[in-house]
Structure formats: C-alpha cells, structure tokens
N, CA, C and O atoms as a CHARMM CRD file, in Angstrom:
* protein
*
  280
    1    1 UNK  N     -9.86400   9.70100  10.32700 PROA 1      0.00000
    2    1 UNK  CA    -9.23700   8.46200  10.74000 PROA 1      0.00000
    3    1 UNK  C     -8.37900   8.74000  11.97700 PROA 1      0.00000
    4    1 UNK  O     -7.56400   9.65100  12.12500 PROA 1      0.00000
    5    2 UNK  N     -8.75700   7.68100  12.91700 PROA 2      0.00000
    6    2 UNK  CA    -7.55600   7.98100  14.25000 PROA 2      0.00000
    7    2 UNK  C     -6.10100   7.89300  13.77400 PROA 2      0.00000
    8    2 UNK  O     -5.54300   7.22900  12.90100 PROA 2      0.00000
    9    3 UNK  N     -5.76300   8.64400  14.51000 PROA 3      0.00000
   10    3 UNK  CA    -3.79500   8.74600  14.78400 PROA 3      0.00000
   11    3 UNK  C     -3.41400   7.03500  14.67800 PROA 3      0.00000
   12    3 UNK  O     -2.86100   6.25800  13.89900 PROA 3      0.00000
   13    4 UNK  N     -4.20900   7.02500  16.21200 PROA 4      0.00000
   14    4 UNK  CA    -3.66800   6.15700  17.08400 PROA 4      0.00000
   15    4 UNK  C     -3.77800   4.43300  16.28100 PROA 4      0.00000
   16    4 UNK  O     -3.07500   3.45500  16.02700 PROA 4      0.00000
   17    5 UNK  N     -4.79100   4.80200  16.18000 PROA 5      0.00000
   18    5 UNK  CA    -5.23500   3.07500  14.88900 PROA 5      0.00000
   19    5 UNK  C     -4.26100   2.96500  13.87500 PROA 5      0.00000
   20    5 UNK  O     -3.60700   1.93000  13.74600 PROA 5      0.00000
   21    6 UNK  N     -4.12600   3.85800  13.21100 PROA 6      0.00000
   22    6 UNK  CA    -3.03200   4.33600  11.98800 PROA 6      0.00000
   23    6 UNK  C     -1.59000   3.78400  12.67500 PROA 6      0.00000
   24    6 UNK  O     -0.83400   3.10500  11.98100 PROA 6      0.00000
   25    7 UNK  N     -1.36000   4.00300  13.61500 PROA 7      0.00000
   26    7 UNK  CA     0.21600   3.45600  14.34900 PROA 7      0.00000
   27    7 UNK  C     -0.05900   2.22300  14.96500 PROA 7      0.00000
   28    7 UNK  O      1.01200   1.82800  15.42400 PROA 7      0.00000
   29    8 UNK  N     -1.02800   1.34700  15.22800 PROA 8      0.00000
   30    8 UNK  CA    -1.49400   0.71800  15.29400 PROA 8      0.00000
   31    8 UNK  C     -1.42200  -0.11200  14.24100 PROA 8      0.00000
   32    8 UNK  O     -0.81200  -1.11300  14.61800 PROA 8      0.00000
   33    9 UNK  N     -1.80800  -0.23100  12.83800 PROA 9      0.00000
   34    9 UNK  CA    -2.02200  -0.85000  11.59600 PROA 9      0.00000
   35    9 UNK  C     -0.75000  -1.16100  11.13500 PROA 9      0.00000
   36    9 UNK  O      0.17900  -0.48100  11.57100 PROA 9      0.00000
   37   10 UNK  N     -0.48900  -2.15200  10.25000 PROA 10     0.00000
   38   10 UNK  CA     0.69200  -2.39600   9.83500 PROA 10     0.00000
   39   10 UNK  C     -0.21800  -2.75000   8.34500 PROA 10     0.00000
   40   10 UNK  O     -1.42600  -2.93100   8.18500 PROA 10     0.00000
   41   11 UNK  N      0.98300  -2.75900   7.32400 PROA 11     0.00000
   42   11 UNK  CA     0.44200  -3.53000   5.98500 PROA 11     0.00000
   43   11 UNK  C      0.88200  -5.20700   6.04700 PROA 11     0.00000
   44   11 UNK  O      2.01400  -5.58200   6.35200 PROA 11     0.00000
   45   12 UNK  N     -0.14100  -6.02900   5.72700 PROA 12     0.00000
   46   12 UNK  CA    -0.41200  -7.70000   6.29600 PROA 12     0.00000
   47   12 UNK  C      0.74600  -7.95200   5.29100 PROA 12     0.00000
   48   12 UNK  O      1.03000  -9.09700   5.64400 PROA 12     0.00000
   49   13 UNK  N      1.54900  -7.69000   4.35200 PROA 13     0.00000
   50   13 UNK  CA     2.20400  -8.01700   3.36900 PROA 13     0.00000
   51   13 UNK  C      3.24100  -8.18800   3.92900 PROA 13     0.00000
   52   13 UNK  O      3.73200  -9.25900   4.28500 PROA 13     0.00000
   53   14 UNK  N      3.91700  -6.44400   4.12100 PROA 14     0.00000
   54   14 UNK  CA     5.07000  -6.33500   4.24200 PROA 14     0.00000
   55   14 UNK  C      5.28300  -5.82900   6.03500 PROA 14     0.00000
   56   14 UNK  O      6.39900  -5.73800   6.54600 PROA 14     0.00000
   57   15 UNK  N      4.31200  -5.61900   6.59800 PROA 15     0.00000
   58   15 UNK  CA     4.15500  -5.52100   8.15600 PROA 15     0.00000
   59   15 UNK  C      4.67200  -4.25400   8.22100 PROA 15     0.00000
   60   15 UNK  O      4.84900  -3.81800   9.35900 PROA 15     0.00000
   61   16 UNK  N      4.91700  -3.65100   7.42900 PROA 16     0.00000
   62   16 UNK  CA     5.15800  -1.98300   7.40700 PROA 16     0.00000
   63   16 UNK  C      4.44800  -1.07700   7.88900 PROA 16     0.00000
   64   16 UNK  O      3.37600  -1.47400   8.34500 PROA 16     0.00000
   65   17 UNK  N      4.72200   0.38800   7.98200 PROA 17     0.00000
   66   17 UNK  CA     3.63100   1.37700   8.94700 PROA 17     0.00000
   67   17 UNK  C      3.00100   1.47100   7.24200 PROA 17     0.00000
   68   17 UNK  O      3.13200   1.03500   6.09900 PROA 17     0.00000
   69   18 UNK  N      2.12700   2.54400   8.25700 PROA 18     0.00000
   70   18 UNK  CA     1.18800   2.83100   7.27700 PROA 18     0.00000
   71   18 UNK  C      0.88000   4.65400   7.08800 PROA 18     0.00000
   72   18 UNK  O      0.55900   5.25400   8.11400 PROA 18     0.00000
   73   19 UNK  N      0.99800   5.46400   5.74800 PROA 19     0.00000
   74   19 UNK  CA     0.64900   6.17600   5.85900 PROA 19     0.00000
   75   19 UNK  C     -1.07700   6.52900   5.10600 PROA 19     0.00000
   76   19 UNK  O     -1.62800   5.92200   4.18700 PROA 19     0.00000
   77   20 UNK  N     -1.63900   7.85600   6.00200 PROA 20     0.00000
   78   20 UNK  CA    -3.17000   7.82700   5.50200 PROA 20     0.00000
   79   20 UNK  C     -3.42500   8.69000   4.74900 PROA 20     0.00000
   80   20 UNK  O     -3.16000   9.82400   5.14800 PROA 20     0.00000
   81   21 UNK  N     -3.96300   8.56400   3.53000 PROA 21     0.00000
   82   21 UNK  CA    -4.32100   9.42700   1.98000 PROA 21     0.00000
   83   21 UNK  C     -5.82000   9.78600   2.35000 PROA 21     0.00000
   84   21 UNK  O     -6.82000   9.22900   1.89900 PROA 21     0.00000
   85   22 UNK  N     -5.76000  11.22100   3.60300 PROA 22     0.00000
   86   22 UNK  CA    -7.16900  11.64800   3.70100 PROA 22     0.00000
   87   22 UNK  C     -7.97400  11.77100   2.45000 PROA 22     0.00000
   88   22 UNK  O     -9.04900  11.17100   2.46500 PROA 22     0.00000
   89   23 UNK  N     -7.64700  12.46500   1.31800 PROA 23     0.00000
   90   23 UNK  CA    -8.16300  12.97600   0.23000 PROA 23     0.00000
   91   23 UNK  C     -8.84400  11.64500  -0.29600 PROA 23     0.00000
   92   23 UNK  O    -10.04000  11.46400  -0.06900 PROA 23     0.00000
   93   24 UNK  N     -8.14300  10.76700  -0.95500 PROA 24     0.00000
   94   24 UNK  CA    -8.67500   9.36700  -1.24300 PROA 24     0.00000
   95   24 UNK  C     -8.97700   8.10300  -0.12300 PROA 24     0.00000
   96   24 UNK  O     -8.98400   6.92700  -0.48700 PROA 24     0.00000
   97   25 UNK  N     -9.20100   8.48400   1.15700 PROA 25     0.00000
   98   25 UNK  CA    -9.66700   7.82300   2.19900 PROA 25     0.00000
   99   25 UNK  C     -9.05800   5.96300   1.38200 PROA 25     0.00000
  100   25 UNK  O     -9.63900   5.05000   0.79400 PROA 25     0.00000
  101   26 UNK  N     -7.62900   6.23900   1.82700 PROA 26     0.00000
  102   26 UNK  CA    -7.09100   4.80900   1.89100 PROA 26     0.00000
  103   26 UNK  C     -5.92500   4.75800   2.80400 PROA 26     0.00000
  104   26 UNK  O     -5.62700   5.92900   3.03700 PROA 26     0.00000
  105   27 UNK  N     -5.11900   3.95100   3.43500 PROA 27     0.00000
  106   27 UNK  CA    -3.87500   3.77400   3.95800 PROA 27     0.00000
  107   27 UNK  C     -2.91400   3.43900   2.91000 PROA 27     0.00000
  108   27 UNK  O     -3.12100   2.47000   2.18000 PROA 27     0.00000
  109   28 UNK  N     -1.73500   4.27300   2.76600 PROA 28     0.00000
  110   28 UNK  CA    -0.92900   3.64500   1.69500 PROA 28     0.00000
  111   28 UNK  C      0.49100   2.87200   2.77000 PROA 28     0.00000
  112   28 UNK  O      0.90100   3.29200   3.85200 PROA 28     0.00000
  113   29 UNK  N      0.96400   1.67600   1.99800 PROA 29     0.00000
  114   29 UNK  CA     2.25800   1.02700   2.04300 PROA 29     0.00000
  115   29 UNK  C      3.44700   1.39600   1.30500 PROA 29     0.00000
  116   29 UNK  O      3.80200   0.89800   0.23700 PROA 29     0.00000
  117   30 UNK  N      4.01500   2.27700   1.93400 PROA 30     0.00000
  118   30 UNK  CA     4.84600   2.25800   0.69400 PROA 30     0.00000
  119   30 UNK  C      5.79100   0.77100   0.42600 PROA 30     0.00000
  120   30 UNK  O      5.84800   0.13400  -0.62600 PROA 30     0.00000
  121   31 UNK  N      6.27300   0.56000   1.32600 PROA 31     0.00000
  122   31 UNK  CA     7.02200  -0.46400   0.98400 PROA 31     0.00000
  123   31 UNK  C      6.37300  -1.79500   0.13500 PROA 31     0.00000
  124   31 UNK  O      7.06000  -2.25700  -0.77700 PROA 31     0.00000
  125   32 UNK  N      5.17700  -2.35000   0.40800 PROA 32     0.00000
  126   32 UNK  CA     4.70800  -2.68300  -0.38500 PROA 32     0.00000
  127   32 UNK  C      3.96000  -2.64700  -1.87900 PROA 32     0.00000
  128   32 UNK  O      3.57300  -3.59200  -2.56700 PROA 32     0.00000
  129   33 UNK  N      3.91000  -1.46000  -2.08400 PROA 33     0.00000
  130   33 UNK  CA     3.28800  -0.34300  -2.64300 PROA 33     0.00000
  131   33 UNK  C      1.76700  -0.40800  -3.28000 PROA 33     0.00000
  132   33 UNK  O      1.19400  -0.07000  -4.31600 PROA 33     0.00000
  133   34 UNK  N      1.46300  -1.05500  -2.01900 PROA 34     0.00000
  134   34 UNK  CA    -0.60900  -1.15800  -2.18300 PROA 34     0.00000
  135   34 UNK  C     -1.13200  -0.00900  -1.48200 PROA 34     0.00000
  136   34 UNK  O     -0.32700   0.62100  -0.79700 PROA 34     0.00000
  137   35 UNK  N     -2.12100   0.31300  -1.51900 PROA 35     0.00000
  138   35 UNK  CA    -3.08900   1.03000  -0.70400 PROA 35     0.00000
  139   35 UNK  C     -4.35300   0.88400  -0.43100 PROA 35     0.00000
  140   35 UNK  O     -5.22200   0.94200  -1.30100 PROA 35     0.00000
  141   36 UNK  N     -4.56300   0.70000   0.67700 PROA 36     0.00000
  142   36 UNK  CA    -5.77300  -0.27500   1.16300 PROA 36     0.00000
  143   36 UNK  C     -7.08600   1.01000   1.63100 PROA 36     0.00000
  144   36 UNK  O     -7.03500   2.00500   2.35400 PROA 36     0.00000
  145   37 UNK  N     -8.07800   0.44600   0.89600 PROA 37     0.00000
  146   37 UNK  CA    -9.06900   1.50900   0.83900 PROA 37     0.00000
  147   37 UNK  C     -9.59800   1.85900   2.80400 PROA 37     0.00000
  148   37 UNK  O     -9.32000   1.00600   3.64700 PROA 37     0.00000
  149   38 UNK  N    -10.07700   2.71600   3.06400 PROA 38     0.00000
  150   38 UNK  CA   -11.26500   3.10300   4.48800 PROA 38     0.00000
  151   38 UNK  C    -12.61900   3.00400   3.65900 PROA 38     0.00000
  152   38 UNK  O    -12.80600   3.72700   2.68000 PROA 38     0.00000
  153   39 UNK  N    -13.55300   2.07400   4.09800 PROA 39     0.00000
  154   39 UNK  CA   -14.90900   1.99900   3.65200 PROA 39     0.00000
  155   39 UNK  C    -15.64800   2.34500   4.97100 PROA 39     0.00000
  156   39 UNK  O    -15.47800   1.70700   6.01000 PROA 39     0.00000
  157   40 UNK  N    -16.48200   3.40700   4.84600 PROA 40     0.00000
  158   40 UNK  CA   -17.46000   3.98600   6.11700 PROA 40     0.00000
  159   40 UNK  C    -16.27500   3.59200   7.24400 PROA 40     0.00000
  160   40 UNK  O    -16.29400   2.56600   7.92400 PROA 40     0.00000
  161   41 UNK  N    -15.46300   4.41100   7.28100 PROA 41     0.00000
  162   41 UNK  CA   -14.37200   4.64900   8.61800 PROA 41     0.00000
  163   41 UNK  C    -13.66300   3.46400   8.90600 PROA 41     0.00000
  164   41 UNK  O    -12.66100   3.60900   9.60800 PROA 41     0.00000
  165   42 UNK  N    -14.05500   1.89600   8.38500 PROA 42     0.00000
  166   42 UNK  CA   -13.57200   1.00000   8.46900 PROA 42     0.00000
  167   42 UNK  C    -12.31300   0.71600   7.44100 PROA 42     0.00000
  168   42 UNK  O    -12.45800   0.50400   6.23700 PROA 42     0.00000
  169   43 UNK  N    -10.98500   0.75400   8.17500 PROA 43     0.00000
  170   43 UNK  CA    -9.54800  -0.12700   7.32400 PROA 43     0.00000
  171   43 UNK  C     -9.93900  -1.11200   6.54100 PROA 43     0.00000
  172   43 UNK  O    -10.64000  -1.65300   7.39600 PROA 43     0.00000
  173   44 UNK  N    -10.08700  -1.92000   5.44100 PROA 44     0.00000
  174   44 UNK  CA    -9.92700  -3.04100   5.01400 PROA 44     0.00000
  175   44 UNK  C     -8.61500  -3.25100   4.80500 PROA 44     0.00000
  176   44 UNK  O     -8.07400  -2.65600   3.87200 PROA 44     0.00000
  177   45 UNK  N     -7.86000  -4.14200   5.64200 PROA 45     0.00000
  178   45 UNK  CA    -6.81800  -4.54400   5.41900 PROA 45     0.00000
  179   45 UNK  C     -6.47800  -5.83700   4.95500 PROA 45     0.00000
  180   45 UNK  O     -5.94800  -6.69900   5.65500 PROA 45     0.00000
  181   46 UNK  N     -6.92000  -6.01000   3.26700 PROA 46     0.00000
  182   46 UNK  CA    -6.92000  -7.46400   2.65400 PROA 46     0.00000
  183   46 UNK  C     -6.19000  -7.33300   1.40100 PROA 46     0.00000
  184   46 UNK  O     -6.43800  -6.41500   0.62000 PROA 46     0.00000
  185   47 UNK  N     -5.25900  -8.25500   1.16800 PROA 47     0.00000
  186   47 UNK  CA    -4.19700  -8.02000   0.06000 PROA 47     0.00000
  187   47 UNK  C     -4.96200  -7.88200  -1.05700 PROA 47     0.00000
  188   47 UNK  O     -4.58400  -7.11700  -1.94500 PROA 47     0.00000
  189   48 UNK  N     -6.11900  -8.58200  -1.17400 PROA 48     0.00000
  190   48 UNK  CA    -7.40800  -8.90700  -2.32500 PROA 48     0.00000
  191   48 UNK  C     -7.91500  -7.54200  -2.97400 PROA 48     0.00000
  192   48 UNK  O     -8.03600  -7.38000  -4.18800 PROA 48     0.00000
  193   49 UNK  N     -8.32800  -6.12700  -1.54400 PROA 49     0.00000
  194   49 UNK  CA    -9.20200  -5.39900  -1.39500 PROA 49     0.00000
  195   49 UNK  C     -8.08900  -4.06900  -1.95100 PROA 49     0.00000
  196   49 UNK  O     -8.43200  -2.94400  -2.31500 PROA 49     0.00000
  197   50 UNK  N     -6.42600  -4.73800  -1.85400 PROA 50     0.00000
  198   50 UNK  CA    -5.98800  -3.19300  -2.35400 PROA 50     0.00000
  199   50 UNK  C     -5.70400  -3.08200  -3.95600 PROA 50     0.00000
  200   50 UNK  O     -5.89000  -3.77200  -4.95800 PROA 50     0.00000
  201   51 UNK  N     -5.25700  -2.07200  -3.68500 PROA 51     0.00000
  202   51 UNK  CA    -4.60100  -1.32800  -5.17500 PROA 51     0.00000
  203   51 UNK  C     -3.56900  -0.97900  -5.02500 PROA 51     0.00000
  204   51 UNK  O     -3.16100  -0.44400  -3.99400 PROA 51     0.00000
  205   52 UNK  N     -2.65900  -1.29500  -6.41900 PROA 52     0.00000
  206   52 UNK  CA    -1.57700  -1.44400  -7.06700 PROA 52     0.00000
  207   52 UNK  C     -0.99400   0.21400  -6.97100 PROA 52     0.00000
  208   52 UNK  O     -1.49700   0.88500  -7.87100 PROA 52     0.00000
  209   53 UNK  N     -0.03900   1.01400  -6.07100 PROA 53     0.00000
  210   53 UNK  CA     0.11600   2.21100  -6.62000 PROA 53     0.00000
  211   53 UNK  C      0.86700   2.42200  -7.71500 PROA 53     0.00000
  212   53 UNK  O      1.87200   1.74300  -7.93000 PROA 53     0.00000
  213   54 UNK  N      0.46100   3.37800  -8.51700 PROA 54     0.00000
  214   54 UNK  CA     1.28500   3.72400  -9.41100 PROA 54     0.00000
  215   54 UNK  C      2.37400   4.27100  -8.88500 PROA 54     0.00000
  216   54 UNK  O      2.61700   4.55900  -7.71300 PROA 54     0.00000
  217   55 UNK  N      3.25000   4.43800 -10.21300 PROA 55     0.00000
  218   55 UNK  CA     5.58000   5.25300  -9.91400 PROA 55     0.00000
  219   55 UNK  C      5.40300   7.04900  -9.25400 PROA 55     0.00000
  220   55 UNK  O      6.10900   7.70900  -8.49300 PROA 55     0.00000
  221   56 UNK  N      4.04700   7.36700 -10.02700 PROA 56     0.00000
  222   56 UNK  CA     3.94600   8.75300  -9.41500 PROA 56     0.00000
  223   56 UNK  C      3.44300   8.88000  -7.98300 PROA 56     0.00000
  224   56 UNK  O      3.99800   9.65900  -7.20800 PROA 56     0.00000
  225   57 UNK  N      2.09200   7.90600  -7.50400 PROA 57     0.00000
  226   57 UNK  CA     2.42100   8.00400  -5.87200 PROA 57     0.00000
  227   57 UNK  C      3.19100   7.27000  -5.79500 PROA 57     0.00000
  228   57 UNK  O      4.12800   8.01400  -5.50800 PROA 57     0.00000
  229   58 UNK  N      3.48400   6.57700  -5.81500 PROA 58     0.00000
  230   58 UNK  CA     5.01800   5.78800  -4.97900 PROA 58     0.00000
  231   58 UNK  C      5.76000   7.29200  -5.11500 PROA 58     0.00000
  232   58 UNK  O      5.58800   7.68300  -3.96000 PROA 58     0.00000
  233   59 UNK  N      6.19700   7.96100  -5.52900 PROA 59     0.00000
  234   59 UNK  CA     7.34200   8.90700  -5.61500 PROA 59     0.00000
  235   59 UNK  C      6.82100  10.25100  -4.55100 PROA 59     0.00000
  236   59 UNK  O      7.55300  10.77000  -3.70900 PROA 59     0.00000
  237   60 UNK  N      5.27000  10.67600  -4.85500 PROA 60     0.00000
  238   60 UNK  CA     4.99900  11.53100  -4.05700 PROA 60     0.00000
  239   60 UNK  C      4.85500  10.86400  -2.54500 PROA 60     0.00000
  240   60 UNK  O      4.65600  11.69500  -1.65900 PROA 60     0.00000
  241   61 UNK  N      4.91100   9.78000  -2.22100 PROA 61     0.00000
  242   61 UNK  CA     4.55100   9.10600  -0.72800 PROA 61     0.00000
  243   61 UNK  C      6.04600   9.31100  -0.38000 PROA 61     0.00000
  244   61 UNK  O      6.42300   9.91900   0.62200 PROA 61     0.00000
  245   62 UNK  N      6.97200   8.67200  -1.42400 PROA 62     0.00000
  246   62 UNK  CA     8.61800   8.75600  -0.83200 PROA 62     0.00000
  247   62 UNK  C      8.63800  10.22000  -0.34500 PROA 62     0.00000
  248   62 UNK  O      8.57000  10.54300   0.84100 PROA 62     0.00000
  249   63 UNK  N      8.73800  11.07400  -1.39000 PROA 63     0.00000
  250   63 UNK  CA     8.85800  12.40600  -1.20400 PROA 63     0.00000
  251   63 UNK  C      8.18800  13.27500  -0.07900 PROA 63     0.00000
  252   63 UNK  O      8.66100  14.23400   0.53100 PROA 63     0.00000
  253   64 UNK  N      6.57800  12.49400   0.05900 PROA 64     0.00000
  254   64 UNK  CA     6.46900  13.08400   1.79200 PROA 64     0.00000
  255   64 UNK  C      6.32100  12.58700   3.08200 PROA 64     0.00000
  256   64 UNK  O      5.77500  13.07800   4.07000 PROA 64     0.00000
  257   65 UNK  N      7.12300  11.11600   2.84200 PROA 65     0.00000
  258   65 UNK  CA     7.81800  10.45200   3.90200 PROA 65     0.00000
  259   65 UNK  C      8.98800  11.09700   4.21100 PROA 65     0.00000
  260   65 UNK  O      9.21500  10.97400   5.41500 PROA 65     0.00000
  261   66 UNK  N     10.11900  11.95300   3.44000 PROA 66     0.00000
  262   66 UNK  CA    11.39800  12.17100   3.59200 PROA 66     0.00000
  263   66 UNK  C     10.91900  13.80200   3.82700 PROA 66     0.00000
  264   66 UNK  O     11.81800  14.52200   4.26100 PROA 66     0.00000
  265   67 UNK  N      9.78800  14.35900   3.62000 PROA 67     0.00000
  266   67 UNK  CA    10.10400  15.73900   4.08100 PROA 67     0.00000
  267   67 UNK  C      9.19300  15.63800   5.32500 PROA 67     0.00000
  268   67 UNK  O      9.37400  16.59000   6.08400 PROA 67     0.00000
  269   68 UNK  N      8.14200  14.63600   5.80500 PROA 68     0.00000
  270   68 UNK  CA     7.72600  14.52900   7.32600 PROA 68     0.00000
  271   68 UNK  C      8.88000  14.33700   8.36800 PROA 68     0.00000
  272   68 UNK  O      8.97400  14.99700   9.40300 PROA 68     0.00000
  273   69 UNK  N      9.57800  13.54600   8.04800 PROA 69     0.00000
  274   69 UNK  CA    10.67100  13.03100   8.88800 PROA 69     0.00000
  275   69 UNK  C     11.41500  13.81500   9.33700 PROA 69     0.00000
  276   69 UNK  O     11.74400  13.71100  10.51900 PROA 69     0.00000
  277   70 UNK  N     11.94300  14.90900   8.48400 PROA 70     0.00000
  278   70 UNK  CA    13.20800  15.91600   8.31800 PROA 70     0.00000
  279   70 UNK  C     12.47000  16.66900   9.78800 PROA 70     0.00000
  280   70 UNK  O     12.99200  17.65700  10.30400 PROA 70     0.00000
C-alpha cells in the first residue's frame, strides 16, 4: 500500500488519519475504531464495508501510535 495514499485517506466517520494493518491488509481508525478492509490494492472506504475493532486492537493500535510518535 502507498505511503502517500495512506496520508492522503482519512476515515469518512471521524475524518481521522489512518493507520495500515499490512498483515491483515486493512486501514485501521483508531478514533473511530473501524477498520476498513484493502480488496486487490483497492481502500474500501465505506462505513457499511468496515469492522468493529475489538479492546485488544484498539489497545495494540494506541500502543503503536504512542511508541511511533515518540
């Protein structure tokens, strides 16, 4: 997935950045706390199309939002 698209993308919800879950090829929100799948390299960015994260990623996304930053 590009950098540049990724800083580019916002979540349609909460208009937040977006971070990208190579392993499970999705963009997560944290602030909203959906994560919107990549189908064949394509973002779907539709409130319909995401998923609900669970307290454990929500916690590991906090956790490596606050140690990227540092």
């Amino acid at each position: 997935m590009d950098k540049k698209l990724i800083d580019l993308l916002v979540c349609p919800v909460t208009k937040s950045s977006l971070q990208y879950d190579k392993e499970k090829q999705e963009l997560v929100a944290l602030a909203s706390g959906l994560s919107y799948p990549i189908r064949d390299g394509i973002p779907v960015m539709l409130e319909s199309e995401a998923r609900q994260l669970n307290d454990e990623e929500k916690s590991h996304w906090k956790n490596k939002k606050t140690t990227s930053v540092a």
